[in-house]
VOMAR-192267 format. One line per 10 residues: number of its first residue (from 1); for each residue y, x, z of N, C-alpha, C. Coordinates in pm, 1 decimal. Each point is the difference from the previous one (the first is absolute). Example, Ala and Ser with C-alpha at 12.3 -4.5 7.8 and 13.67 -1.06 7.14 Angstrom:
2
1	-569.0 1319.0 780.0 119.0 -89.0 0.0 120.0 90.0 0.0 ~ 105.0 -35.0 -72.0 119.0 82.0 6.0 109.0 -77.0 73.0 .
% end
This chain:
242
1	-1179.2 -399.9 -1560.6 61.9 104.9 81.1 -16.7 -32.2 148.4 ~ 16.0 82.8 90.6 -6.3 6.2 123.1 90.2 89.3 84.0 ~ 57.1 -59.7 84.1 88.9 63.2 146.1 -22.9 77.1 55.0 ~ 13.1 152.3 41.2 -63.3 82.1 130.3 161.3 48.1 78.7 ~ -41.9 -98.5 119.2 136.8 89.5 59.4 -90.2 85.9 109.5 ~ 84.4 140.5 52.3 -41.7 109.5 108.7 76.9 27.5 101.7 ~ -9.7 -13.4 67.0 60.6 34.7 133.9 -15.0 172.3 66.6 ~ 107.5 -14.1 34.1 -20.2 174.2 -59.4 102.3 47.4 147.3 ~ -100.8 68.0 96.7 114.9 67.4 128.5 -18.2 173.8 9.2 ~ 75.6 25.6 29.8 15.4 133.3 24.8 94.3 71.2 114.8 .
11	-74.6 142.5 70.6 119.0 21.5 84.5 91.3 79.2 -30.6 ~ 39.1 -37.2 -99.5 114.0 113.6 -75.1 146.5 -102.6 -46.4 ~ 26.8 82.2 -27.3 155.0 -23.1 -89.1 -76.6 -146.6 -73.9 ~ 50.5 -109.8 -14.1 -18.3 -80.2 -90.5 6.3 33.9 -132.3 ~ 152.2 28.6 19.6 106.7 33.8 -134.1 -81.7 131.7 -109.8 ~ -32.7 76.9 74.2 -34.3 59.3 -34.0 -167.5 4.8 -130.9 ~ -96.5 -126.4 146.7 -132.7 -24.8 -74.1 50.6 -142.3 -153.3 ~ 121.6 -88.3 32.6 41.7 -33.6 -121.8 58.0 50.8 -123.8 ~ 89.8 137.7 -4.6 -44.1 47.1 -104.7 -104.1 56.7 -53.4 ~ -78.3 74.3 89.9 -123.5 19.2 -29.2 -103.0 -89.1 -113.4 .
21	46.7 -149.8 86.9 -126.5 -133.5 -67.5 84.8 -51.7 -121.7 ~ 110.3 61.3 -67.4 84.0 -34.1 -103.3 -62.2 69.6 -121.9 ~ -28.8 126.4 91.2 -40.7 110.5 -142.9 -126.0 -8.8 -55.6 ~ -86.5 -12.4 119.0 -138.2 -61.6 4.4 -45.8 -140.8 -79.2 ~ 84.0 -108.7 9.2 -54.4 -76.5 -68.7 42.4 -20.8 -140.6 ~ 127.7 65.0 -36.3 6.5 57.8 -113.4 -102.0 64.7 -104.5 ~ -30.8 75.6 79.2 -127.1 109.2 -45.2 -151.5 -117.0 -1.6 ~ -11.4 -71.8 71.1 -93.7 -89.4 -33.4 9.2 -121.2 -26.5 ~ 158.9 -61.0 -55.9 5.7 -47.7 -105.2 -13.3 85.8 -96.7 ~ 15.3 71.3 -31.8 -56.0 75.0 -170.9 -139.3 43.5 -31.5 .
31	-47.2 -21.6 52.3 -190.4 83.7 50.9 -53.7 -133.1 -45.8 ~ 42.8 -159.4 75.2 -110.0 -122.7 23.6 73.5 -62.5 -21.2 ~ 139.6 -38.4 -31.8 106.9 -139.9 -57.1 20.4 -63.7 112.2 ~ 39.1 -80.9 69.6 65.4 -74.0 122.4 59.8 -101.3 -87.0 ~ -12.2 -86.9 44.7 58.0 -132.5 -68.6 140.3 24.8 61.4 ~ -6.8 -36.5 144.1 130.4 54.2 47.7 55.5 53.9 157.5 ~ 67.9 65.6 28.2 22.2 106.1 93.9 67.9 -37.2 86.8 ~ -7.3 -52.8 119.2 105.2 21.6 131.5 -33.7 56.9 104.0 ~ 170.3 59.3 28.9 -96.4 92.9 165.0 133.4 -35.1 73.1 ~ -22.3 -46.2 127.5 61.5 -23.8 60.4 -14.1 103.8 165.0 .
41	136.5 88.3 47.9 -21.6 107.8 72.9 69.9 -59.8 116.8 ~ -27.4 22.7 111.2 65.6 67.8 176.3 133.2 68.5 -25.2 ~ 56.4 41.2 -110.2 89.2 139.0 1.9 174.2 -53.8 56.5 ~ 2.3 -137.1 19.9 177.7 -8.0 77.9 4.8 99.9 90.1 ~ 158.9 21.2 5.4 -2.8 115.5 120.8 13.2 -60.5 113.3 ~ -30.7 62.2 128.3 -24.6 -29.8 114.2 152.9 -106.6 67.2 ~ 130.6 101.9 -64.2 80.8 -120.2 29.6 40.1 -110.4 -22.1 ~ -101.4 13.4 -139.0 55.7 -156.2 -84.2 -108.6 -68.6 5.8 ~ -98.8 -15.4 122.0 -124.0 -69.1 -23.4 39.0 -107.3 105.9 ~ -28.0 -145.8 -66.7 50.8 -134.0 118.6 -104.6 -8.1 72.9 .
51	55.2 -38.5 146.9 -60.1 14.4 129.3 -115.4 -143.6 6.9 ~ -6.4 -117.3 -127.8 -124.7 -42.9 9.5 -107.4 42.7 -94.2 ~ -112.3 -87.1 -36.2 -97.5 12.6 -71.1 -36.1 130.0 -0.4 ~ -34.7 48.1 120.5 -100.8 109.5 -4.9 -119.8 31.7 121.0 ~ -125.0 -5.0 -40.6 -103.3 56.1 92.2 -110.7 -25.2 -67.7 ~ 6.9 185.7 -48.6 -91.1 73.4 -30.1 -26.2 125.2 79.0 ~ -67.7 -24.9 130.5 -82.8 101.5 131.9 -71.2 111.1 -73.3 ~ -54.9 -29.2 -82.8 -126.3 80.5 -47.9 36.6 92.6 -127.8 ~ 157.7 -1.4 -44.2 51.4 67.6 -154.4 -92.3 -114.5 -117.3 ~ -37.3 -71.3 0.4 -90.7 -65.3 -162.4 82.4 -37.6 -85.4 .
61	167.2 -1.2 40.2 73.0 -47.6 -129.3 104.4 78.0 -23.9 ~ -66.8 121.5 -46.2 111.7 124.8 -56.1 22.9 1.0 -108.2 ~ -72.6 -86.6 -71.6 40.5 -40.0 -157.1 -111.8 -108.8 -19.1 ~ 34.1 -54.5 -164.1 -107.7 -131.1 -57.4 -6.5 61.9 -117.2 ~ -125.7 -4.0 -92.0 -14.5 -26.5 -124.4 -46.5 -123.1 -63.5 ~ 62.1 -67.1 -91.7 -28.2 -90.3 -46.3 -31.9 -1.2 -146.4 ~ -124.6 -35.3 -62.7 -84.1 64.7 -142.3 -24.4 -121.3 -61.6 ~ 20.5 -12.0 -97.3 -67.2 -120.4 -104.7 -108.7 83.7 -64.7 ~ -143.1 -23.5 -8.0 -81.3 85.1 -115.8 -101.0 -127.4 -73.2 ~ -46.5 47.8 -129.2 -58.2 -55.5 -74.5 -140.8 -39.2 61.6 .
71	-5.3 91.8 154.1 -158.8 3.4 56.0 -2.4 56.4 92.9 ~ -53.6 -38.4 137.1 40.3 87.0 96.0 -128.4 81.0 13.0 ~ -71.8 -22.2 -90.5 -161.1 91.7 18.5 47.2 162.2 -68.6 ~ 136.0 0.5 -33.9 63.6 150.1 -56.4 110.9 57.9 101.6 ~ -33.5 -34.8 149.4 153.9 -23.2 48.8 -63.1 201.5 76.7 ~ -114.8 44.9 -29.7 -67.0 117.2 31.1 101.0 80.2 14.1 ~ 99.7 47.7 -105.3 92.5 130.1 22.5 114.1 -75.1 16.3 ~ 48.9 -101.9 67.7 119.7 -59.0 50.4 -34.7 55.1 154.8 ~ -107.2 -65.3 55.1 -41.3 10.0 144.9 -50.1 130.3 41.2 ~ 21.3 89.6 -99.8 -50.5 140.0 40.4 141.6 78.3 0.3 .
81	70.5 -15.6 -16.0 148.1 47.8 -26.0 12.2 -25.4 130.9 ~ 12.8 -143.2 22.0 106.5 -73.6 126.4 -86.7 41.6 111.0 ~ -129.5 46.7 -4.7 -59.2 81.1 115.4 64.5 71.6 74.7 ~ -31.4 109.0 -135.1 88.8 148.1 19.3 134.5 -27.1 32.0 ~ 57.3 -85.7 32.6 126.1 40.5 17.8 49.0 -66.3 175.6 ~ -50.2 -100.9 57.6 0.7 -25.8 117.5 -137.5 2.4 65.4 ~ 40.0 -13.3 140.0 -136.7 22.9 84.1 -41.6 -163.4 12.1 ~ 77.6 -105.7 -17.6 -35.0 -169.6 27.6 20.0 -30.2 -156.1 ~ -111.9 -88.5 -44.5 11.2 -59.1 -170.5 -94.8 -129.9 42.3 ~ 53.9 -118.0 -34.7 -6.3 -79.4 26.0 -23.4 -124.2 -156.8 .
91	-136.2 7.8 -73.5 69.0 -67.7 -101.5 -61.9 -171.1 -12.6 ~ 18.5 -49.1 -108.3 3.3 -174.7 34.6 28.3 -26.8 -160.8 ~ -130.0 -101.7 -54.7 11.4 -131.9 -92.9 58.7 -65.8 68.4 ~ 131.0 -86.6 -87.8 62.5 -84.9 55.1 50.8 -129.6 -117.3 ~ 63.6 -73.3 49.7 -22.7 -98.3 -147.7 171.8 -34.4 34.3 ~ 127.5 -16.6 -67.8 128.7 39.4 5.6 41.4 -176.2 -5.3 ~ 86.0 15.5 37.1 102.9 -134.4 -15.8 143.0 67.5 9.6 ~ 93.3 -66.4 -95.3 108.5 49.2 16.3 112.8 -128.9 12.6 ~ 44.4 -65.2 167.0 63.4 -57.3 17.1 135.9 -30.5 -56.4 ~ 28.4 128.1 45.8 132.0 89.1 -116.3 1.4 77.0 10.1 .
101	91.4 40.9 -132.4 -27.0 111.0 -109.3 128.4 23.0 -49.4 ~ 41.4 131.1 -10.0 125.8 38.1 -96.2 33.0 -37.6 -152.1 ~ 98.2 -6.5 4.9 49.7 -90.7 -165.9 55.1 91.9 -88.1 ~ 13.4 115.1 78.1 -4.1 107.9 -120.4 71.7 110.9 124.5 ~ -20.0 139.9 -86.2 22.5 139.6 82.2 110.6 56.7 -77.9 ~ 95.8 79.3 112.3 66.1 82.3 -69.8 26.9 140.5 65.6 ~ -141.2 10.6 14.0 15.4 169.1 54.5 -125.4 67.8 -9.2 ~ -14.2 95.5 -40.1 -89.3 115.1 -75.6 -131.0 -7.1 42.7 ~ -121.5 -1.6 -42.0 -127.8 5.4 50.2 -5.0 115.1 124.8 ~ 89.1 134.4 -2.2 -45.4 73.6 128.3 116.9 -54.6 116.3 .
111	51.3 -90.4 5.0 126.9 -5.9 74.1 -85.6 -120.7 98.4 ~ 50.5 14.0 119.8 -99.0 -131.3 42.3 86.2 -131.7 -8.4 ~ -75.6 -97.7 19.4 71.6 -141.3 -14.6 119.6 22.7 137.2 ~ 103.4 -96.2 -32.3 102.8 -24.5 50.6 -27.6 -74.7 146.4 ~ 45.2 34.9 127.4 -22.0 -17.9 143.0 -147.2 23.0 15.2 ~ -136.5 -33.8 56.6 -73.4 61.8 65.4 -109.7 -97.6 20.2 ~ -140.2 -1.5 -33.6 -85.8 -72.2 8.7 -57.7 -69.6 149.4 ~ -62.0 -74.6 68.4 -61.0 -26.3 134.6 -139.2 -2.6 -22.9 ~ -111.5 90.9 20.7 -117.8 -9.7 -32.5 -66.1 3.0 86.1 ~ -92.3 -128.1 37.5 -107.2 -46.7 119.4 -140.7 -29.0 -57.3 .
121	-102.1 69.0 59.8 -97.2 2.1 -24.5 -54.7 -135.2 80.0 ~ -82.2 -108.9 58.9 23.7 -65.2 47.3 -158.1 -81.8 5.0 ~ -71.1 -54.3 68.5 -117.6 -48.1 25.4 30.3 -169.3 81.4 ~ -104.5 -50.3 -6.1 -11.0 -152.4 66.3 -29.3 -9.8 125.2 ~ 74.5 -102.2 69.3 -5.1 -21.8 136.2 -140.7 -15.1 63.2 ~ -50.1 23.1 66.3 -139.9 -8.7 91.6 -38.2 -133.9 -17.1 ~ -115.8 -60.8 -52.5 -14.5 -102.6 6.0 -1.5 -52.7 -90.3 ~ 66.4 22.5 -128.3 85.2 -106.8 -105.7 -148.2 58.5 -100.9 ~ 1.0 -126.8 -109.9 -94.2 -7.5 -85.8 140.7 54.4 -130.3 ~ -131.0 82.7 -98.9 101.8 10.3 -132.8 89.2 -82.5 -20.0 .
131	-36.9 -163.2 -16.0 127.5 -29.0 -70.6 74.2 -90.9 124.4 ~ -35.5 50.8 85.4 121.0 -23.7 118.5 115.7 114.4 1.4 ~ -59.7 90.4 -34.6 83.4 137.4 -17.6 99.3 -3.6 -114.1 ~ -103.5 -11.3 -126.2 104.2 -18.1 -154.4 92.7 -122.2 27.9 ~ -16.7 -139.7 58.0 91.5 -105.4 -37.2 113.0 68.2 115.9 ~ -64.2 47.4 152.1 118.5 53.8 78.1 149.0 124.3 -78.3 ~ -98.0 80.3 -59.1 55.0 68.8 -84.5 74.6 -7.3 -117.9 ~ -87.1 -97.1 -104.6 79.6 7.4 -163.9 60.9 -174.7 17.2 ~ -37.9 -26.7 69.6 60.4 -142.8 1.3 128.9 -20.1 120.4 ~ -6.0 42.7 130.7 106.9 11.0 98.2 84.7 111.6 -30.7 .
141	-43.0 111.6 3.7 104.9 81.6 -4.4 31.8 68.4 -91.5 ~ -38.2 -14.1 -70.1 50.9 44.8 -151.3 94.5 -99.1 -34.7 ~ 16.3 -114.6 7.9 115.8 -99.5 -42.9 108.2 40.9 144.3 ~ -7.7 39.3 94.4 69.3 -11.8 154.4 92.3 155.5 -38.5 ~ -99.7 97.1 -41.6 81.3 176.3 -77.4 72.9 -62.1 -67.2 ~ -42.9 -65.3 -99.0 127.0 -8.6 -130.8 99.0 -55.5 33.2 ~ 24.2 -97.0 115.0 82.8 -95.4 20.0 68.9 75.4 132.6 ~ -20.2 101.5 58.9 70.3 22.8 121.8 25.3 150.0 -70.0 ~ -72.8 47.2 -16.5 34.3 195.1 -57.6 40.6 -36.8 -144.0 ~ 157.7 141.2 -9.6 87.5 26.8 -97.3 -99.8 95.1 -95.9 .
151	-154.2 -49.6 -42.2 -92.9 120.9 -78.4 42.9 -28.4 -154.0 ~ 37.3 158.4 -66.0 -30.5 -0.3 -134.4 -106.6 19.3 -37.6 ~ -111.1 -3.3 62.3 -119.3 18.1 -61.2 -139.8 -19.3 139.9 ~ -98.4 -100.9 -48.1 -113.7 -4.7 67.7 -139.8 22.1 -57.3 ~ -70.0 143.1 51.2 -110.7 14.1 -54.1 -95.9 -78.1 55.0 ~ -78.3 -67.3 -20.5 -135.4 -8.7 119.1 -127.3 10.4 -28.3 ~ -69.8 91.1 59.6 -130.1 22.0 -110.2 -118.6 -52.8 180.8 ~ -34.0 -136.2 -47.1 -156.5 33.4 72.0 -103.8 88.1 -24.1 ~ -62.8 16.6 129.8 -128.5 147.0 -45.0 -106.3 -55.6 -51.1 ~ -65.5 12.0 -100.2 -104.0 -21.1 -75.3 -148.3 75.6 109.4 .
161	18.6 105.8 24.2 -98.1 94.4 31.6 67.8 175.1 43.1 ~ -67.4 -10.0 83.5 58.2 166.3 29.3 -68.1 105.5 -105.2 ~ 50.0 109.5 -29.2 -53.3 116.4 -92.5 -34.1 157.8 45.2 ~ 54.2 -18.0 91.1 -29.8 130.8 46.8 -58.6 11.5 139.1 ~ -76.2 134.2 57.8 -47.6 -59.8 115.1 20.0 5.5 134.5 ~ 12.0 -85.2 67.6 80.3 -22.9 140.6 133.0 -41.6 2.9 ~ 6.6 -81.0 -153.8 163.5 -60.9 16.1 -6.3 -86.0 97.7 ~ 137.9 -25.6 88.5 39.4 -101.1 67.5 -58.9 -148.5 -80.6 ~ -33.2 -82.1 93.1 14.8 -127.0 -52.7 43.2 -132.1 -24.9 ~ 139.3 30.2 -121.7 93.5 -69.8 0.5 -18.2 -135.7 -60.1 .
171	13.6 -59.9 6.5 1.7 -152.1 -100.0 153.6 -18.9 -113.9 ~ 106.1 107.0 57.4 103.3 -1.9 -83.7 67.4 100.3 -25.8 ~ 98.3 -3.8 -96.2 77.0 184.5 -45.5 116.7 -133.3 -46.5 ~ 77.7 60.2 92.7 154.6 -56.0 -123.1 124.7 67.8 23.6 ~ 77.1 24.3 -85.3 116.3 54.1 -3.3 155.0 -127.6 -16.8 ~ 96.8 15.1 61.0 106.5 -55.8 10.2 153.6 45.6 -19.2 ~ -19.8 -10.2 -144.9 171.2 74.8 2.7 97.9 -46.5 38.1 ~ 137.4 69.3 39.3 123.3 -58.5 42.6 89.6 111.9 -68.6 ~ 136.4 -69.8 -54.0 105.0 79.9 -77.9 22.2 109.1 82.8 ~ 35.5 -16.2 156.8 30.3 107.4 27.6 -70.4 48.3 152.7 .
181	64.8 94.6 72.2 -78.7 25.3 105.2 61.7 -76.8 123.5 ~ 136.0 -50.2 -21.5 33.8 -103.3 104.4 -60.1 -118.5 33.9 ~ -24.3 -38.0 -145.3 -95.7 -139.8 -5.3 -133.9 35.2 94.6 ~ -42.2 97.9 35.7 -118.0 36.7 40.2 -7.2 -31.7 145.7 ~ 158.4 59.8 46.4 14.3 126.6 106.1 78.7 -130.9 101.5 ~ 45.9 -95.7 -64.9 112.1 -113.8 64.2 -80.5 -130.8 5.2 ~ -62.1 -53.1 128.3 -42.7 -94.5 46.8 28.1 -153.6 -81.7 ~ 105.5 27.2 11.0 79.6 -147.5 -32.8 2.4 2.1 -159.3 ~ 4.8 93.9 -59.9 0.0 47.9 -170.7 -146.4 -16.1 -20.7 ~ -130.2 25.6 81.3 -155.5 4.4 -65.5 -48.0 -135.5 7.3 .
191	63.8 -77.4 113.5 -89.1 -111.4 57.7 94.5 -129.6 -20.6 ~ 146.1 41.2 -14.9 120.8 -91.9 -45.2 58.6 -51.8 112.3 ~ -123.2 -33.9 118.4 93.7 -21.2 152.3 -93.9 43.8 69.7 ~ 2.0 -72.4 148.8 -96.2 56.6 116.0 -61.2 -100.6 7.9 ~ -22.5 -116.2 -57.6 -99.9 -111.9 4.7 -95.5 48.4 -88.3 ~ 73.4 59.3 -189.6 -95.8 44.1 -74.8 -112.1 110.0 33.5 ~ 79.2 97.0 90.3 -94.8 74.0 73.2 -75.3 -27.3 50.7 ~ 11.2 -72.8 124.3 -116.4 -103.5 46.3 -125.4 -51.9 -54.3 ~ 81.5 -96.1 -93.7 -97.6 -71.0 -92.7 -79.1 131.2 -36.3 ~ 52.8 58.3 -61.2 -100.5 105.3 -101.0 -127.4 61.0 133.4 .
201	42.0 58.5 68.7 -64.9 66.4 86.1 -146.5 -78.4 43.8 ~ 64.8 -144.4 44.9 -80.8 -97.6 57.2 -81.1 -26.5 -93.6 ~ 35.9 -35.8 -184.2 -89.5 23.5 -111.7 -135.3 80.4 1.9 ~ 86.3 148.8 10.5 -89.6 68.6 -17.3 -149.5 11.5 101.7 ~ 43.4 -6.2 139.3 -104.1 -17.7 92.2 -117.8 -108.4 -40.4 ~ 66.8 -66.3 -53.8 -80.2 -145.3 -38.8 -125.3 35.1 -105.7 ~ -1.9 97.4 -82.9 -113.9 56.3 -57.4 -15.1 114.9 -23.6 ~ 80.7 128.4 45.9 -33.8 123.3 14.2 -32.4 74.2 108.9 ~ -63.0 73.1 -8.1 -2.1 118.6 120.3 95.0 136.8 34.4 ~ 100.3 -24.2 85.1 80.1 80.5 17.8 -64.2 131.2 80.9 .
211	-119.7 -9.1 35.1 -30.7 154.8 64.6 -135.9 82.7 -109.7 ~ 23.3 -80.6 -121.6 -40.9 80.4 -136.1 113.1 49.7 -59.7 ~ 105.9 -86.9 4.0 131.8 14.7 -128.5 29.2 107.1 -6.1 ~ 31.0 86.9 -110.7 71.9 87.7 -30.8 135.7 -13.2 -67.2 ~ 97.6 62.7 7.3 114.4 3.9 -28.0 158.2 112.2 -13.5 ~ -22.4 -10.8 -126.3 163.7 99.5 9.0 77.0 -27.7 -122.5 ~ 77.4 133.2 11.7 80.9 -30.8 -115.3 -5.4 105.2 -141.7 ~ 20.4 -42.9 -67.3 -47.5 82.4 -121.6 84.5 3.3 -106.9 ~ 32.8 125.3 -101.1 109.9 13.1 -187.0 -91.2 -56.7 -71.5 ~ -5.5 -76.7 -102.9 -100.6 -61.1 -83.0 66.8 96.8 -96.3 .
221	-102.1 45.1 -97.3 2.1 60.1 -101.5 -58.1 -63.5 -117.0 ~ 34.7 -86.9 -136.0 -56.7 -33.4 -87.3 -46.8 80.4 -115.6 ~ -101.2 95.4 15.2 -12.4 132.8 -104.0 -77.7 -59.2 -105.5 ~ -3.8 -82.4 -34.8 -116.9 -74.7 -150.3 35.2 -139.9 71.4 ~ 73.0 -94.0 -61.6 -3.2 -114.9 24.7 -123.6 -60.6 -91.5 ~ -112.3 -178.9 28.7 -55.7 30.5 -116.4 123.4 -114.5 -94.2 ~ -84.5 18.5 -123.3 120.7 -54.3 -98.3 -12.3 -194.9 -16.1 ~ -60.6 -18.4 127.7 -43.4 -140.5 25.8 159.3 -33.8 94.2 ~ 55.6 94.2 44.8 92.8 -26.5 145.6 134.0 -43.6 -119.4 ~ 85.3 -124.3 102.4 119.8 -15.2 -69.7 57.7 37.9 -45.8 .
231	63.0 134.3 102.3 103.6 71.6 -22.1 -42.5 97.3 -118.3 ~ -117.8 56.6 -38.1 -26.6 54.6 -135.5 42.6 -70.5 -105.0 ~ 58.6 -6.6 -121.2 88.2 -75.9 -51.8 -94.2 14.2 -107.2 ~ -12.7 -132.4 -78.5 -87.2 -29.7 -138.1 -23.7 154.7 -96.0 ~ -112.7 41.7 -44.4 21.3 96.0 -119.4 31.9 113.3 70.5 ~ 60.4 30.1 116.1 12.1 123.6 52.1 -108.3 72.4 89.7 ~ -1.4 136.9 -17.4 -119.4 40.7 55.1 30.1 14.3 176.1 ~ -118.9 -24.3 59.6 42.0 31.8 168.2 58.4 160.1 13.9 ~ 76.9 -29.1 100.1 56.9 146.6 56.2 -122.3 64.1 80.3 ~ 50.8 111.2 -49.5 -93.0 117.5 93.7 -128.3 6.2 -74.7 .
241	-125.1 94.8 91.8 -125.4 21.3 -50.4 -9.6 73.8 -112.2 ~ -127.2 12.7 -80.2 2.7 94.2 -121.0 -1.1 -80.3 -115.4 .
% end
C-alpha cells in the first residue's frame, strides 16, 4: 500500500469545499476501495480560530486529503475529482510515521476529532544535506513536540515525490492534534513555558525553512480509518467509507 496526501486551497468557503470532499470521496471510495480516508478542513469559525500557527498567504491549506491505496498508479479518478473542486491541488507520495496516535475514538466517523489539528507543510533549511534535515527533524524535534506540546496525536509523513504538476516543494506534511482549541490558542498551554517556546522556535530554525513553511489550523475528520490504526478495535470493521 501507499500514502497520497493533497493539499487542497481554495477561495471559497472552506466549510463549505469540506463537505463537498466528504461526499466525493465517499463516492470514490465505492468506484476504487480506499484503504483509508482522512480529510482534514480550514472550517473553525473565525472567532474560535487561535491567534498562532498560521501562515498560509497564498490559501494552499483549505483542506488535506489523506488516502491509503493499494497503488497509486489508480489514484486517476481521486485526482480528477480534487481538481474539479479547487483552483490549488497539491498532491504528494509520502511515507507516514506515527509518533502518536489515538488509543481509541469515541465519536462518529462524520463528526470531526475533538479540539483541532496544526498542519505545516514544511521544507529544509538552505544548505542542509537530507539527513541533516531528517536527524534535525525525526530525531530533534520530534522527541522536543512530544515532550513540550499537550498532542493527542502526531502525523508525520515525509515527501517521497511530488504528484501533481507545479506542487510546492515540500520535504514534509504533518498534522498535530491538541484536545482542545485553548491548548492551541495559550502560549504557556502549547509550549508549557516561555523557555519551551524558545527552545522550540530556536529548534526549528536549526533545520527548517521558515519562508517556505506553511501553516494553520485545521477539524480532522477520520472518514475510513484503516483497520491497521489502534483505535479500530480487533474484528471490527473501520468506520465510515463503503
Amino acid at each position: 500500500m501507499e500514502k497520497l496526501v493533497y493539499l487542497i486551497g481554495t477561495d471559497g468557503d472552506p466549510a463549505e469545499l469540506g463537505r463537498d470532499l466528504q461526499t466525493v470521496l465517499g463516492e470514490i471510495d465505492a468506484r476504487v476501495g480506499l484503504q483509508e480516508i482522512e480529510l482534514l478542513v480550514a472550517d473553525i469559525p473565525q472567532t474560535d480560530v487561535p491567534r498562532m500557527h498560521r501562515n498560509d498567504p497564498e490559501r494552499r491549506l483549505s483542506a488535506l486529503v489523506s488516502v491509503w491505496v493499494d497503488s497509486l498508479d489508480a489514484r486517476g479518478p481521486l485526482e480528477s475529482e480534487l481538481s474539479a473542486r479547487a483552483p490549488r491541488l497539491a498532491g504528494y507520495l509520502v511515507t507516514e510515521s506515527m509518533p502518536r496516535e489515538y488509543r481509541e475514538r469515541g465519536w462518529p466517523a462524520d463528526a470531526p476529532s475533538p479540539g483541532l489539528a496544526l498542519v505545516t507543510a514544511l521544507n529544509k533549511r538552505a544548505g542542509l544535506s537530507d539527513e541533516e534535515f531528517y536527524t534535525g527533524w525525526h530525531g530533534g524535534h520530534t522527541p522536543l513536540s512530544l515532550r513540550l506540546h499537550p498532542l493527542t496525536r502526531y502525523v508525520r509523513n515525509a515527501v517521497a515525490r511530488a504528484l501533481t504538476p507545479d506542487a510546492p516543494d515540500f520535504g514534509g506534511i504533518v498534522w498535530e492534534s491538541v484536545a482542545t482549541y485553548e491548548d492551541a490558542d495559550d502560549p504557556l498551554r502549547f509550549y508549557g513555558s516561555e523557555e519551551g517556546q524558545r527552545e522550540t522556535e530556536s529548534d526549528l530554525r536549526s533545520w527548517a525553512s521558515f519562508s517556505s513553511m506553511l501553516t494553520t489550523q485545521m477539524h480532522e475528520y477520520l472518514l475510513k480509518p484503516g483497520a491497521w490504526r489502534p483505535f479500530v478495535r480487533s474484528g471490527e470493521a473501520p468506520a465510515g467509507g463503503a
